[in-house]
N, C-alpha and C positions, 0 to 999 in steps of 0.2 A: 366570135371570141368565146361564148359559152358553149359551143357543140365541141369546142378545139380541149376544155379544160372538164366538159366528161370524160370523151375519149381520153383522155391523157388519165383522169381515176382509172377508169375500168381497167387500163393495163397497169397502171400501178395495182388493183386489188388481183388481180391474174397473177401476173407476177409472187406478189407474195403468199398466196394460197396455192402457189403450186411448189413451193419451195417444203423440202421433205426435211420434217424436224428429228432429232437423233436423240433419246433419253439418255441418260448413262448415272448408273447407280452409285455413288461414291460413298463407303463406308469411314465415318469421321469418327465414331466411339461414342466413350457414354459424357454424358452431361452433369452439372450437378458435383457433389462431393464426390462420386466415385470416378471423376477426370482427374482431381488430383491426388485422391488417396489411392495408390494402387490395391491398398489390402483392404479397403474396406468391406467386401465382399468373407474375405475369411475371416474379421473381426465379426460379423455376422455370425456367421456360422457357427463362432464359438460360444457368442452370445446364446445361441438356440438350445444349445447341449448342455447351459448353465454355468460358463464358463466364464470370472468376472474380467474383461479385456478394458487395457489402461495401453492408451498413446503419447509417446513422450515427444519434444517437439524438440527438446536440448535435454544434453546429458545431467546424469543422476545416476549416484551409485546405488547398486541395486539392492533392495529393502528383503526383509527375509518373509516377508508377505508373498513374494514374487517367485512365481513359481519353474514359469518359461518367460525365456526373452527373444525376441525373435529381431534381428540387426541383419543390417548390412555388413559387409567386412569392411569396409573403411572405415566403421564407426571405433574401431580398436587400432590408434592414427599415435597414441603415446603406452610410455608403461606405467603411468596411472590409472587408468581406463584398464588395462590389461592384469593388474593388479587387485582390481575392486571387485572385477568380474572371476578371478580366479579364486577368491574369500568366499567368494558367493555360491561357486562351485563348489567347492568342499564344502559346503555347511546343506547343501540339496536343491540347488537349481540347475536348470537348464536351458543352455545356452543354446538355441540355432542361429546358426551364420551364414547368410547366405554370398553367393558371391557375386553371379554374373546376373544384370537384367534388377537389380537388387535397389537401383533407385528411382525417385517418384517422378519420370515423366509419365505420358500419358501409351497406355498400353499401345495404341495405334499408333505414335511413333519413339519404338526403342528403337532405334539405329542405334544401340549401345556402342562407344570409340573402344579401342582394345582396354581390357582391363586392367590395373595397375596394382598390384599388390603391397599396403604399406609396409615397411620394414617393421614397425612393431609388432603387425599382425601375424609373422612372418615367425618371429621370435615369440611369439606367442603361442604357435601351431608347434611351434620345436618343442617348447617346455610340453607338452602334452601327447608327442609321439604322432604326430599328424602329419604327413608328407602332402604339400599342395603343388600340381606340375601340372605343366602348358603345354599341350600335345600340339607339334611345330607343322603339322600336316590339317590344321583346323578345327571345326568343333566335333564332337563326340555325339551321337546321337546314345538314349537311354533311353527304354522301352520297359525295364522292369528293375526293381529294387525290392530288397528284403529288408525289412527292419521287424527286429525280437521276432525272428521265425516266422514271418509273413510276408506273401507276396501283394506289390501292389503293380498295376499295369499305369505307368504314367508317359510324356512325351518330354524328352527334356535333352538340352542342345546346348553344352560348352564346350570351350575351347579348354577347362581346365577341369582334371582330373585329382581328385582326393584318397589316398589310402590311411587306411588306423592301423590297430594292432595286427589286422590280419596279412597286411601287406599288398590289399588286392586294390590297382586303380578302380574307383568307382566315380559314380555321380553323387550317393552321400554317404558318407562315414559317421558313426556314431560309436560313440564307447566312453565309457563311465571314467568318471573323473572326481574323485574320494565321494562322498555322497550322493552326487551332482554326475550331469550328464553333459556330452558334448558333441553337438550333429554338425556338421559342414553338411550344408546343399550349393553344389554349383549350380543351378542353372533355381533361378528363383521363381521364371515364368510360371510352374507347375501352383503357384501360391496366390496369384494375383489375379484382379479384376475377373481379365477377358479368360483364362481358361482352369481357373481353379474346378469348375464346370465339368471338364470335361476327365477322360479317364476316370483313375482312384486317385485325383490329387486332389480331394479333400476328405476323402479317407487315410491318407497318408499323412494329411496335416493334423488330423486330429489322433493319429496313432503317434505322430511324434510329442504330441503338448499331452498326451497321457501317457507317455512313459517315464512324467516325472510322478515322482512316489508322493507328492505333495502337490492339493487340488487349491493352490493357491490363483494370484493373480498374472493374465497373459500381456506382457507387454510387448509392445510393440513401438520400439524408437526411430523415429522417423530423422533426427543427426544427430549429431554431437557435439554441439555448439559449448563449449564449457565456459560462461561466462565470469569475471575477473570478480564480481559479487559470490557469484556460489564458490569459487576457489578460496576466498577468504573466508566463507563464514565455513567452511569443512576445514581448513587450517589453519586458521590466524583467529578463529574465534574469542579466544582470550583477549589477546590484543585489543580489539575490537572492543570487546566489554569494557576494559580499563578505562580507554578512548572515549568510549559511552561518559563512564561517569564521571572522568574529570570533564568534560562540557559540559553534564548537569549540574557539578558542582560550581564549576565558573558561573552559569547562565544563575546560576540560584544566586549567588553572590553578588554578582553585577546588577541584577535587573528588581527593578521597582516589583514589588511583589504585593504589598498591604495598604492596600484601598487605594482609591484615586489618587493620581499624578498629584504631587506636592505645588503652589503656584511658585512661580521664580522668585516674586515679590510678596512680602508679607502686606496686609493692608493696612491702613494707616491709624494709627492707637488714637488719632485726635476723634474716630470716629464713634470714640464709644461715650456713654451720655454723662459718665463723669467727669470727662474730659471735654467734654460742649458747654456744662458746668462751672468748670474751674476759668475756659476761657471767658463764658459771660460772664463772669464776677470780678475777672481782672478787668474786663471794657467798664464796666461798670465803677470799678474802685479807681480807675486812672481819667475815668472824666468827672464825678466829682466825692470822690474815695466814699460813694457808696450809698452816699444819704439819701438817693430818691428811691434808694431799695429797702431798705431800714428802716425810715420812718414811717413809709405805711406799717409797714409788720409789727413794727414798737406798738404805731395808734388801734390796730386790733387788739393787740395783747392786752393791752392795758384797759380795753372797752370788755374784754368777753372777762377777763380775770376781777373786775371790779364788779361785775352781774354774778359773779359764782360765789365772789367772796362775800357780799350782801346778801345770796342767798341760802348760802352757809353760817354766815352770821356773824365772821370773821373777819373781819373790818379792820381790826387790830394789829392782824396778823401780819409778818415778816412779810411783806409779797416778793419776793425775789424767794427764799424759801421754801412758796407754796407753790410757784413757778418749778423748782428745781425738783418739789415734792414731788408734782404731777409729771414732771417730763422724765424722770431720773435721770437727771445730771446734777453733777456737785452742783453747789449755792454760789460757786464765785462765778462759774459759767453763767450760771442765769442772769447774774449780777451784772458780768461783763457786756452778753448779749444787749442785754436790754440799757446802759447805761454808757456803753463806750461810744464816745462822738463820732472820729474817725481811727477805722483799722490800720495799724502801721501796714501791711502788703496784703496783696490779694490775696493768699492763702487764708490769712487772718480773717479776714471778709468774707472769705467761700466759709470756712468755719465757724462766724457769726451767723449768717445767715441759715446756715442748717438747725443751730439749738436754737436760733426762733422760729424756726419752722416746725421742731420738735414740741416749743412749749403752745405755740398754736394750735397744733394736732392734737396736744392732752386737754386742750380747753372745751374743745367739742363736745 
């Protein structure tokens, strides 16, 4: 059994050492931010040459900071957008549009589907004398381009062709647009990742983003998402502000504002020491109107005030009087105090018992 289950190894390890392995090199692209940024390579670039580059992620009308804006054509989808961008041209920006290969998969696989041209973009290319046509026999190979009297040697493959003022189909057109300038590039590959590299296509890129007369900032919009916040606050901002302050003005009106939460319930007034008072003196007057509280206080008065009046000298004297003298209160109070049997109601009683508390306290 064991010589049976060598033998049976040995030609299993034959077997697969003799079996011929085949390498095969498959190019998958780059990794990282520059898989999904196609430009971040020429955002680079600009960077290098001191150029400030700004990535937009959703749309925004273009600021007069901005000097180039580098889109896709499908980013120009209304005549808002179309609009904001043509303000911006006449006052000194520059617009590059590109068309085909112009969105962010990954360089390694553009199987770009036929391209679609938006009708605003379309209407947008009229108003500016820009003829854009789709040569029905495939794409166009471009080997060399001139921009402002210069040649560049680039490689570049659409299926659509651009003419300006001169009339001539090209791969780009450029031509001034009131202060501002305005390039169509069909074929965008010459701009991106994998072969900005190669030829004068980043010679070319940066002869375009310097032929605006203003070394402002280089954007680059990656869509155009316009969302239903920023179209309110660029048109209905008013609105909005009124909106604002009638709810601060409700909220300020409605809502508890100075100092802590008020309780539901007030608490209860019996609890306060005049009112613990008044009730001991009514227990006190209605079991036996009062006398076991009075006549102690009467039998002090009468013991400290007869030591003070002997030792004053005044033996003679009115003691009710000298009682009212020292306590200040009229003479018939002290009188009363000290000589009423029982108080008709407890009030009377709470009030006797404070002016002999009073002329007690002056006896001291």
């Amino acid at each position: 059994m064991k010589s049976w289950f060598i033998l049976m190894m040995v030609a299993l390890s034959v077997g697969f050492t003799g079996c011929n392995t085949e390498y095969k090199e498959v190019e998958t692209g780059y990794k990282g931010p520059a898989r999904t940024n196609p430009w971040l390579a020429a955002q680079r670039f600009l960077k290098d040459y001191g150029r400030k580059v700004e990535v937009l992620s959703s749309w925004r009308a273009p600021a007069g900071t901005d000097s180039t804006w580098i889109i896709p054509s499908g980013i120009i989808s209304n005549s808002l957008f179309a609009k904001q961008i043509d303000r911006w041209m006449e006052d000194g920006g520059h617009l590059i549009c590109l068309i085909d290969h112009a969105d962010f998969r990954d360089d390694w696989n553009l199987e770009t589907p036929e391209m679609k041209i938006e009708p605003a973009f379309r209407t947008f290319l009229d108003g500016h004398d820009i003829t854009l046509e789709q040569n029905g026999k495939g794409e166009v190979a471009t080997s060399r381009v001139r921009h402002r009297g210069k040649d560049f040697e680039v490689e570049m493959k659409s299926s659509w062709q651009c003419s300006g003022p001169r009339g001539a189909l090209e791969g780009i057109t450029t031509a001034r647009q009131g202060k501002g300038r305005l390039t169509i590039v069909t074929d965008a590959r010459p701009f991106r990742n994998r072969w900005i590299g190669d030829k004068q296509h980043a010679a070319l890129l940066k002869g375009l983003v310097d032929s605006s007369d203003d070394f402002g900032s280089v954007v680059f919009v990656r869509g155009a998402t316009l969302s239903l916040w920023s179209l309110l606050t660029e048109r209905a901002w008013a609105v909005l502000l009124g909106l604002g302050l009638v709810i601060a003005v409700w909220l300020w009106k409605n809502l508890r504002r100075f100092g802590p939460i008020e309780a539901a319930e007030l608490p209860s007034p019996l609890r306060g020491y005049d009112h613990h008072l008044e009730a001991l003196g009514d227990f006190q007057w209605r079991l036996d109107r009062g006398a076991s509280l009075l006549a102690p206080l009467r039998e002090e008065i009468l013991e400290r005030g007869n030591r003070l009046l002997a030792r004053t000298g005044r033996l003679d004297s009115d003691v009710f009087g000298v009682f009212a003298e020292l306590a200040g209160i009229p003479r018939e109070r002290a009188a009363r105090a000290m000589s009423e049997p029982a108080p008709p109601d407890a009030s009377t009683f709470t009030r006797t018992v404070s002016d002999l508390q009073l002329i007690l306290k002056s006896l001291n």
